[in-house]
C-alpha positions in Angstrom: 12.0 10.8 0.8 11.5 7.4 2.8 8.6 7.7 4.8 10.3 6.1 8.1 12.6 9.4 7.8 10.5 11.6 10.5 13.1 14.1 10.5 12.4 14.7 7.2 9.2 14.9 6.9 8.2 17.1 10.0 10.9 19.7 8.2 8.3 19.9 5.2 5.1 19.8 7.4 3.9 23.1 5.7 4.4 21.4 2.6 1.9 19.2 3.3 -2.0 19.3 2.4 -3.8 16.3 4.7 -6.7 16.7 2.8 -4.9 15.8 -0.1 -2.0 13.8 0.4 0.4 13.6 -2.8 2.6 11.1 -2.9 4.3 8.1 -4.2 4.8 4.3 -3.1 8.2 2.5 -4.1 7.6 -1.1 -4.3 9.9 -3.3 -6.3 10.6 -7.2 -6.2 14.2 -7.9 -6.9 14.5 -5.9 -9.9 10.6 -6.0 -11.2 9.5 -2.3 -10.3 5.7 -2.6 -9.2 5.1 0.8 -8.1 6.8 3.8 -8.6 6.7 7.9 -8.9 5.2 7.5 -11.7 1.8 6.6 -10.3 1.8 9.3 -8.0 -1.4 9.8 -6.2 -3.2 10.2 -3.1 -1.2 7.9 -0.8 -2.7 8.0 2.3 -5.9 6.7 0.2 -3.8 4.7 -1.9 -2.1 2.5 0.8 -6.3 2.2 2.8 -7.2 1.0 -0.8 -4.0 -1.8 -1.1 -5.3 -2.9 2.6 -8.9 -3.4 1.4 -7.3 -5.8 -1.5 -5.3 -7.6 0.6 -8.6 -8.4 3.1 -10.0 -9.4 -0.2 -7.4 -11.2 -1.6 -6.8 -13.0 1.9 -10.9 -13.4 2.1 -11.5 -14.5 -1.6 -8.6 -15.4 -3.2 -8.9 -12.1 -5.7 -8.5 -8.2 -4.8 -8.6 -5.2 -6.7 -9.1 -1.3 -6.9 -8.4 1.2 -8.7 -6.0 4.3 -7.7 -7.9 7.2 -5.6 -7.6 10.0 -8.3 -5.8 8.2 -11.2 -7.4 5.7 -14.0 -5.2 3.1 -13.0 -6.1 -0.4 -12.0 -4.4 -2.5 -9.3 -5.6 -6.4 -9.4 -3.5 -9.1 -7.4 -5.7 -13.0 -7.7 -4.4 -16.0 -6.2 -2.9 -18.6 -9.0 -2.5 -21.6 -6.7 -1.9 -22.2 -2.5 1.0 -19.6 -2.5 1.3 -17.5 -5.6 -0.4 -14.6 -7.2 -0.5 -12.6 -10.3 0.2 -9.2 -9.2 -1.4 -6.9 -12.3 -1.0 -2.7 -12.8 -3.2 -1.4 -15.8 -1.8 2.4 -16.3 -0.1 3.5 -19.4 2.3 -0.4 -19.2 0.6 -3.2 -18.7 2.6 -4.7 -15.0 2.1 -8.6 -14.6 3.9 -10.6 -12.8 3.7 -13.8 -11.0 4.8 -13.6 -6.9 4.8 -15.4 -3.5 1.7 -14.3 -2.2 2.8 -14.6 1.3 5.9 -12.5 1.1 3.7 -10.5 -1.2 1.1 -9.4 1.6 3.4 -9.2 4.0 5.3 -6.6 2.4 2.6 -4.6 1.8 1.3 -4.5 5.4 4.7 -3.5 6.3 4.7 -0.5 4.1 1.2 0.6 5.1 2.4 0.0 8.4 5.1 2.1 8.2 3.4 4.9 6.3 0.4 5.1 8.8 2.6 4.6 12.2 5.1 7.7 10.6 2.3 10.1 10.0 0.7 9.4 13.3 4.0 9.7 15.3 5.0 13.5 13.2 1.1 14.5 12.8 -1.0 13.0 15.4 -2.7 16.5 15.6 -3.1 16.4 11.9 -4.2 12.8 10.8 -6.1 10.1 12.2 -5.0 6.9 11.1 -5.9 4.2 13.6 -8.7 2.8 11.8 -5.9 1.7 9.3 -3.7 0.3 11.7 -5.9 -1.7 13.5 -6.7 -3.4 9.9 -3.2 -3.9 9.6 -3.0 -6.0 12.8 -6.0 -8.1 11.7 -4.3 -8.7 8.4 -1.4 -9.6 9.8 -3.1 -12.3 12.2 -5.3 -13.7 9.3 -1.9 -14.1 7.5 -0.2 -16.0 10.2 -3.9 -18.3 10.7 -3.2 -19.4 7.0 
């Protein structure tokens, strides 16, 4: 389910373990699939670990980390002013060359949206501001490049 649906997800609230958050991220560029259920994992942990590549990536030119609970390896380096290579070491072997600005961007919109959802249906539950305040830095180091 998207995660913007709140409806949704505060109808399977009990379903939910916040220590251990299960999930998926769906992230596809035109028809390249970079992330799917396959490489289910933690995903609140998952999308804090994507934000500490993109500071890095934004920082050094190079980011990378591997999944919270899963031996795979997500790597995204600058290849010149405004591409990257975007790389996913699982069971395939994921490379692929993409503007790095619509890159980032897109990835702080889906963090976004998965932290600002799970504060707005379980405030009580979760505690995610520490993430969205990195979002909003990102997102002004991104428009000061």
């Amino acid at each position: 389910m998207p995660i913007t649906d709140t409806k949704e997800l505060l109808n399977i609230e009990e379903l939910l373990d916040f220590e251990y958050l299960n999930g998926a991220i769906l992230f596809k560029y035109g028809e390249q699939i970079l992330l799917d259920v396959t490489l289910w994992d933690l995903v609140d942990q998952l999308w804090a670990y994507i934000l500490n590549v993109l500071e890095s990536l934004l920082r050094t030119g190079k980011g990378e980390t591997y999944f919270p609970d899963q031996p795979v390896k997500l790597q995204i380096n600058s290849i010149s002013e405004n591409l990257v290579l975007y790389e996913i070491e699982a069971n395939d072997h994921i490379k692929v060359v993409l503007p790095k600005r619509e890159l980032v961007e897109a990835l702080l919109q889906g963090a976004d949206d998965f932290f600002q959802s799970m504060e707005k249906c379980f405030k009580e539950k979760c505690n995610y501001e520490y993430e969205i305040e990195k979002i909003k830095t990102l997102r002004r180091t991104v428009l000061n490049q």
